[in-house]
C-alpha positions as CSV (number, residue, x, y, z in Angstrom):
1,X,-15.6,-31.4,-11.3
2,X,-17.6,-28.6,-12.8
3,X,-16.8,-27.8,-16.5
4,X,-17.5,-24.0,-18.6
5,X,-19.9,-26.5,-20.2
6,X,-21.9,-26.9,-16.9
7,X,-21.7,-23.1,-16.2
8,X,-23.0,-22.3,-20.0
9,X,-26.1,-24.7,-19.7
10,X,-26.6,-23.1,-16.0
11,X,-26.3,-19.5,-17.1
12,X,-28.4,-20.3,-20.9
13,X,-25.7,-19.2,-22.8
14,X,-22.8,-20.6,-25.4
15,X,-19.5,-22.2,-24.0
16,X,-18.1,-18.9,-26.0
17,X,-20.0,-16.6,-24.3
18,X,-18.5,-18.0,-20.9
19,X,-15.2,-17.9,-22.2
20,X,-15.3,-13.9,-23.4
21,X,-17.2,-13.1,-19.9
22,X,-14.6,-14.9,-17.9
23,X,-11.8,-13.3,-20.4
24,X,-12.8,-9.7,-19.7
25,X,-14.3,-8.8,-23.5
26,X,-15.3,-5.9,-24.3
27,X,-19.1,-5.6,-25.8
28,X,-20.8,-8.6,-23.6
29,X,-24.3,-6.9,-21.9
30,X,-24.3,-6.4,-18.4
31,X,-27.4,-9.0,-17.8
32,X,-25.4,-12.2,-20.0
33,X,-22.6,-10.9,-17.7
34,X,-24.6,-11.2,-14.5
35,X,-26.4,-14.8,-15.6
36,X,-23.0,-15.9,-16.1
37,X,-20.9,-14.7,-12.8
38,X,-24.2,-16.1,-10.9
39,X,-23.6,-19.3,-12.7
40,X,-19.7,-19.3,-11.6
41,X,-21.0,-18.6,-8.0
42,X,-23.3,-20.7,-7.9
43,X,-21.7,-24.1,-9.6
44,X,-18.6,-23.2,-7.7
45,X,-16.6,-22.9,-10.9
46,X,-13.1,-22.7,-11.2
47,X,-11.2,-21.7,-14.4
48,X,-9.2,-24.2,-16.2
49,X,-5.6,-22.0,-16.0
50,X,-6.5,-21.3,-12.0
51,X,-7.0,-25.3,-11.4
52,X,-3.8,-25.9,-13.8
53,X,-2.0,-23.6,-11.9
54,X,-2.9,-24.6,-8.4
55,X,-2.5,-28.6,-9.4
56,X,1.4,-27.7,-11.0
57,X,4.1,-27.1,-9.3
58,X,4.1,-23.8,-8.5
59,X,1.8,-22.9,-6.2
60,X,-0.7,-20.6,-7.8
61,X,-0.3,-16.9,-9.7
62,X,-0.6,-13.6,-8.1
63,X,-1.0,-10.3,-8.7
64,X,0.8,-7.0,-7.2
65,X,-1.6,-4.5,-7.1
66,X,0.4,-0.7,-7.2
67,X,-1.1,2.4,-7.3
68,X,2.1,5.0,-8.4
69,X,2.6,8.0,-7.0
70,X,1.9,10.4,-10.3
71,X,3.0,13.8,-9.0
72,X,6.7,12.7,-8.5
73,X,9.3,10.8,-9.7
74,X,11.3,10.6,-6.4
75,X,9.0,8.5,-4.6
76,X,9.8,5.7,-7.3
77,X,12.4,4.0,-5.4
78,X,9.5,2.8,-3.0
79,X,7.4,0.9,-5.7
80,X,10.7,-0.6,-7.0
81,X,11.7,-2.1,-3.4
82,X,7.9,-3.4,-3.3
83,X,8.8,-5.1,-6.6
84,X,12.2,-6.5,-5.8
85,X,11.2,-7.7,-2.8
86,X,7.9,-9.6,-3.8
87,X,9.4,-11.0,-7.0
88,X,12.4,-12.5,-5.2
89,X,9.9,-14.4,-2.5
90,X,7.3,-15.1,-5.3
91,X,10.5,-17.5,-6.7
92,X,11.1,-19.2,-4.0
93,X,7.9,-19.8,-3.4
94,X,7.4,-21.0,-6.7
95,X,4.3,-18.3,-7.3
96,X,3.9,-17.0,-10.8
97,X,3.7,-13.6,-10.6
98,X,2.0,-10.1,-12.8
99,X,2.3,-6.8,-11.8
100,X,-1.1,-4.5,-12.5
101,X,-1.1,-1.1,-11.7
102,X,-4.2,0.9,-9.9
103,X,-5.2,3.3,-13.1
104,X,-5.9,-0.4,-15.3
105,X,-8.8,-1.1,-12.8
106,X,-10.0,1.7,-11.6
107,X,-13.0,2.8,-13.1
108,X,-13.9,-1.4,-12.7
109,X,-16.7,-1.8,-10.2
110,X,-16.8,-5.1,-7.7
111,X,-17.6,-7.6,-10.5
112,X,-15.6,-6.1,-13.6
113,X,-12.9,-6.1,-11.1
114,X,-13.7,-10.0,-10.1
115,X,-13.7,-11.1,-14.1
116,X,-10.5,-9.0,-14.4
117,X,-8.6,-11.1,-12.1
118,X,-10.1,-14.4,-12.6
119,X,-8.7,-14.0,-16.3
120,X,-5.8,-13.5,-15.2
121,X,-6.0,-17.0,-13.2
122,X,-5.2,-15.3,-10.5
123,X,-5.5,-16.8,-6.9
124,X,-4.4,-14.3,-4.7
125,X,-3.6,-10.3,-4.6
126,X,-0.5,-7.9,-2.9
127,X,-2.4,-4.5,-2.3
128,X,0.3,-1.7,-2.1
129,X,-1.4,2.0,-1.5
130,X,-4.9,1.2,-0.7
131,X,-7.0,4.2,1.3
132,X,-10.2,4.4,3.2
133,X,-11.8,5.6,-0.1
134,X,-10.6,3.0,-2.4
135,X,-14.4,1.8,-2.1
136,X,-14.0,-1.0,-4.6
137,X,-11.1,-2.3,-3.3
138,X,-12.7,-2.5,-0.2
139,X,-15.4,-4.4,-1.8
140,X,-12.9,-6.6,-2.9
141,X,-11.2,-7.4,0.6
142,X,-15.1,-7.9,1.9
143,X,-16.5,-10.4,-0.9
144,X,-13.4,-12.4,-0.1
145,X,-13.3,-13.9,-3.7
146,X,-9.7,-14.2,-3.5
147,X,-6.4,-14.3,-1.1
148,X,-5.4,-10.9,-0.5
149,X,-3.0,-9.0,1.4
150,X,-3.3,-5.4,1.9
151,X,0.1,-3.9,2.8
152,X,-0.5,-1.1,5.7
153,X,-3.8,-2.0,5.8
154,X,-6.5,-1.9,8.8
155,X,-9.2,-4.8,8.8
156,X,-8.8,-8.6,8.0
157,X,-11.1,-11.7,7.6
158,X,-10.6,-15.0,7.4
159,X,-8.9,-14.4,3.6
160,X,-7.4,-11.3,3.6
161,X,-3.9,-10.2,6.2
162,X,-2.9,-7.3,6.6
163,X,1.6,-6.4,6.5
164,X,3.2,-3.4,7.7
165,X,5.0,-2.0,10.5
166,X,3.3,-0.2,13.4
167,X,2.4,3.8,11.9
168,X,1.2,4.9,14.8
169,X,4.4,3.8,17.0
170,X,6.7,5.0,14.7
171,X,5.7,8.5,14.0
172,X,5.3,8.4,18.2
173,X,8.8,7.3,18.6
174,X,10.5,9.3,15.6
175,X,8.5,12.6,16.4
176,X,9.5,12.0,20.5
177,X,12.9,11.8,20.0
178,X,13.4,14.5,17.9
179,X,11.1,16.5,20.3
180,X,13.0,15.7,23.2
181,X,16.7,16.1,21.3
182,X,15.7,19.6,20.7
183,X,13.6,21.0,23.6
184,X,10.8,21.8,21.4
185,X,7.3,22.8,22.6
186,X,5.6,24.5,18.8
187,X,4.7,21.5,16.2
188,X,3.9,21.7,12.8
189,X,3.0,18.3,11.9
190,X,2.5,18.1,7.8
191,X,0.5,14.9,7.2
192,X,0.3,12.9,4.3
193,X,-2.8,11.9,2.6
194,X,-6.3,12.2,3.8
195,X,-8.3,9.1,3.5
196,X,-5.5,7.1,4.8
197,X,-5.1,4.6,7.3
198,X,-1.7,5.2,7.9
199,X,-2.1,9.0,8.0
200,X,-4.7,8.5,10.5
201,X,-2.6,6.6,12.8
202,X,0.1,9.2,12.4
203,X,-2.0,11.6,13.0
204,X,-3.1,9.7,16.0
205,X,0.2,9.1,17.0
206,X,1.0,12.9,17.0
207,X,-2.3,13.7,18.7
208,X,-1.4,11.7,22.2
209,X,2.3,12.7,22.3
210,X,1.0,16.4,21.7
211,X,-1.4,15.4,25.0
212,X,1.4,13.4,26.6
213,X,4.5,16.3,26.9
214,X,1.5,19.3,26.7
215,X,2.5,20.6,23.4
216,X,0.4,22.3,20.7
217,X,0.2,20.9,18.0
218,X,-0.9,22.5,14.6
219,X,-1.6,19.9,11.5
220,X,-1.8,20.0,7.8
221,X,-2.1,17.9,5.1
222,X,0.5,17.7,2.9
223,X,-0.6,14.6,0.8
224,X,3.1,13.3,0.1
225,X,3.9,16.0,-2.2
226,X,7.1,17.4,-1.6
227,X,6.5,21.2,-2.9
228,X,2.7,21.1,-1.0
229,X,5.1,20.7,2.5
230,X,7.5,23.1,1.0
231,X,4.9,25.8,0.5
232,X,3.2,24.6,4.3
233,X,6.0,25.3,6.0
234,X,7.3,28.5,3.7
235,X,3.6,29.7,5.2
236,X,3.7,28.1,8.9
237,X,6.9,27.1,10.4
238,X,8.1,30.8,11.3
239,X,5.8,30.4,14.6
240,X,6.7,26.9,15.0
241,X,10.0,25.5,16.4
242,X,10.0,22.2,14.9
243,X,8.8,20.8,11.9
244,X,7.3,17.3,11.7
245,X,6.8,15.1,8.9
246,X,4.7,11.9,7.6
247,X,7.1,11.2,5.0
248,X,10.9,12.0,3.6
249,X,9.7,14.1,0.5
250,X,7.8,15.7,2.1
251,X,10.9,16.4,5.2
252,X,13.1,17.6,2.0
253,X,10.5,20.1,1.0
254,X,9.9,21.3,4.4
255,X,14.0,21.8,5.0
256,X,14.2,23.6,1.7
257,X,11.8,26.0,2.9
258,X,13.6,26.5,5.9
259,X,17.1,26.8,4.0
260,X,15.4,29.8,1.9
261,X,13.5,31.3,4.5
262,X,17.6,31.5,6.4
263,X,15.8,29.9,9.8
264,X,17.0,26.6,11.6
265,X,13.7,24.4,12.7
266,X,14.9,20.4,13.7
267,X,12.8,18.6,10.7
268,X,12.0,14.7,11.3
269,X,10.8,12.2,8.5
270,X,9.0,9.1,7.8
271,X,10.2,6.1,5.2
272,X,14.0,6.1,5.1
273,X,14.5,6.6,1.5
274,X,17.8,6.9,0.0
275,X,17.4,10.5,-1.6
276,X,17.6,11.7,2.1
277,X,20.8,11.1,2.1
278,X,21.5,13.9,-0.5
279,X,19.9,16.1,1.3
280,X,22.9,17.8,3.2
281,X,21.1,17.8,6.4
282,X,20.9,14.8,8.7
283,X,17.0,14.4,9.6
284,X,15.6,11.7,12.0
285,X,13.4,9.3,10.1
286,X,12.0,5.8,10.0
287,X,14.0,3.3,8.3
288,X,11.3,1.1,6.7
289,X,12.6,-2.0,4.5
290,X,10.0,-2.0,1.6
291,X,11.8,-4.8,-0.1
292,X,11.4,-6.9,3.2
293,X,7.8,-5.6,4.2
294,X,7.0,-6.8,0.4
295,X,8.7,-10.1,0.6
296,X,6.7,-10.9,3.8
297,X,3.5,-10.0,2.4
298,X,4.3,-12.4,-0.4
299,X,5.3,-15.3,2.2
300,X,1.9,-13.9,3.9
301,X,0.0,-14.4,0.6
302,X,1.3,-17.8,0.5
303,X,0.5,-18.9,3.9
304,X,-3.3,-17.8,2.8
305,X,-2.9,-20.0,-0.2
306,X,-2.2,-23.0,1.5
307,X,-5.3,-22.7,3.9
308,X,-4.3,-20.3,7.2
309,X,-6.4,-17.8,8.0
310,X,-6.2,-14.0,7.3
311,X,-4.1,-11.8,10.4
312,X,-2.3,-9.1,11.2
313,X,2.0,-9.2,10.3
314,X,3.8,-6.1,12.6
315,X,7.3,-5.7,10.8
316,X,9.6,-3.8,12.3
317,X,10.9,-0.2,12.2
318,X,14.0,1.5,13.3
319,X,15.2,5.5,13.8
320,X,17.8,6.4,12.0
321,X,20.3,9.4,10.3
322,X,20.9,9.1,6.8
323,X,24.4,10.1,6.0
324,X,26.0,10.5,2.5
325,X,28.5,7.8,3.1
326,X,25.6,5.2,4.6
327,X,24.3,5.3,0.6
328,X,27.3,5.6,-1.8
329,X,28.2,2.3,-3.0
C-alpha cells in the first residue's frame, strides 16, 4: 500500500510538506504543489482518513456542493429540501456527510479544487446549481477524480450521474395546459438564467410548442429574480395574453405586475414551492420534490461508490394548483 512517505521521496520533498499540500495550506509554491499532486497521481495515493473511511463502516464521506441563491431570501426553502433530503439518505446509507457552499471554492482552479476536497477525505460530491459556465466545475466532472453527481445536470461518464426530472417536458406540459385552458395565442416566456442547462431546455421546450400550436412566442431572461420578471412583465405583458414562467418567484413577480397594472393575464410557474400558496391566485406549476430529487442523488452517489457506472436518473414531475389550505399545517 502506498504511504505519504512514498509520495514525499517521489515528489523530493518532506513528509510535512505532503501533509500541508494535501491539507489545503496556505503559503506552499505552486511548483512543490505540482511535484507533489504528480506524485499522488502518479503512485496512486490515497489519504489515510479517505482509506479509513472507505474500510469503516460507513461507506465513505461526501460533500453537498450548494451554490445559494444571493439576491433572495424566498428561494431558500429549495436549498433546505436539498439538505433534508440528502442528509436523511446519507444516514441510512451510513455516508458521513459536509455541506460546502459554491463562494468557499470559487476562485479555486481544477487542482486547488482537487486538494480541497481530498482534505476533506472526501470520496464523492452532490452538485446542486451547476451552469454551462461553471468551467471548473466542469473540469471537475471531466478529470473524474472523484464520484460526483450533478443534480439537473447534462453530460455523464463513467463516474459522474446526472438526477433531475425531465425540464424540457415539464415546462412543455405545464406551459400546454395552461395554453390550452385559456385559449391563448401571445406568449411571454420569462426564462431563468442564461448559461443554464435547464433554462435551455425550457427554453427548448417553449420553442417547439410555440412551433407546435403556431403561436409567437417572445422570451426574456429573467434570471430567477422575482422583481427582474416583475419589471418584464410591468414592460411586456400588455401585448401579450399569457404570461409564462421558468420558475415560482419569478410567476409571483409577474402576477404582481399584473395585479398593479389592473389587467388579468393566466400566469403559469415552474418548482412548486410553498410561498405560492400565499400568493392569492392559483397558478399552474410543477410540483418538484427537492427533498426526494436530493435523497436520490445521494442513493445515486452511493451506487457510484460501490462500483456502477455513471447514468442518467429521470425523477418525476407533476402539475399542480397550490392552494392555501394544501400548505397550512
Amino acid at each position: 500500500m502506498v504511504s505519504i512517505k512514498d509520495v514525499a521521496r517521489e515528489a523530493g520533498v518532506a513528509i510535512s510538506t505532503v501533509s500541508k499540500v494535501l491539507n489545503h495550506y496556505p503559503n506552499i509554491s505552486e511548483s512543490t504543489q505540482k511535484k507533489v499532486m504528480e506524485a499522488v497521481d502518479h503512485l496512486n495515493f490515497v489519504p489515510n482518513q479517505v482509506a479509513a473511511a472507505l474500510s469503516s463502516k460507513r461507506s465513505g464521506r461526501i460533500a453537498l456542493l450548494l451554490k445559494l441563491n444571493m439576491k433572495t431570501q424566498a428561494i431558500d426553502e429549495i436549498d433546505m429540501q436539498y439538505i433534508s433530503g440528502a442528509l436523511a439518505m446519507a444516514q441510512e446509507k451510513k455516508l458521513d456527510v459536509i455541506t460546502v457552499f459554491y463562494s468557499v471554492i470559487a476562485e479555486m482552479n481544477l487542482e486547488e479544487m482537487i486538494r480541497y476536497f481530498a482534505s476533506q477525505s472526501i470520496s464523492g460530491i452532490v452538485i446542486f446549481g451547476m451552469n454551462n459556465d461553471d468551467k471548473v466545475l466542469h473540469q471537475l466532472v471531466d478529470s473524474q477524480k472523484f464520484k460526483i453527481v450533478v443534480v439537473d445536470g447534462a453530460n455523464i461518464n463513467e463516474n459522474t450521474s446526472v438526477v433531475g426530472v425531465d425540464h424540457y417536458q415539464a415546462q412543455y406540459d405545464v406551459a400546454e395546459k395552461t395554453i390550452r385552458e385559456n385559449k391563448c395565442k401571445k406568449i411571454l416566456y420569462i426564462a431563468g438564467m442564461r448559461d443554464s442547462f435547464v433554462t435551455d431546455e425550457k427554453i427548448r421546450a417553449m420553442e417547439d410548442l410555440a412551433k407546435k400550436k403556431k403561436l409567437k412566442l417572445f422570451i426574456r431572461n429573467g434570471d430567477f429574480s422575482e422583481l427582474k420578471a416583475r419589471n418584464l412583465t410591468l414592460k411586456y405583458a400588455k401585448n401579450r395574453d399569457v404570461v409564462v414562467c421558468g420558475s415560482d418567484l419569478m410567476a409571483i413577480g409577474a402576477m404582481k405586475a399584473l395585479i398593479d397594472m389592473d389587467i388579468f393575464r393566466p400566469v403559469c410557474g415552474f418548482d412548486g414551492i410553498i410561498l405560492m400558496g400565499y400568493v392569492g391566485k392559483q397558478m399552474n406549476t410543477v410540483k418538484q420534490n427537492f427533498n426526494n430529487v436530493s435523497a436520490e442523488a445521494v442513493c445515486e452517489l452511493n451506487r457510484l461508490l460501490n462500483g456502477s457506472a455513471g447514468r442518467k436518473v429521470r425523477l418525476p414531475h407533476t402539475l399542480v394548483r397550490l392552494k392555501y389550505e394544501d400548505i397550512i399545517c
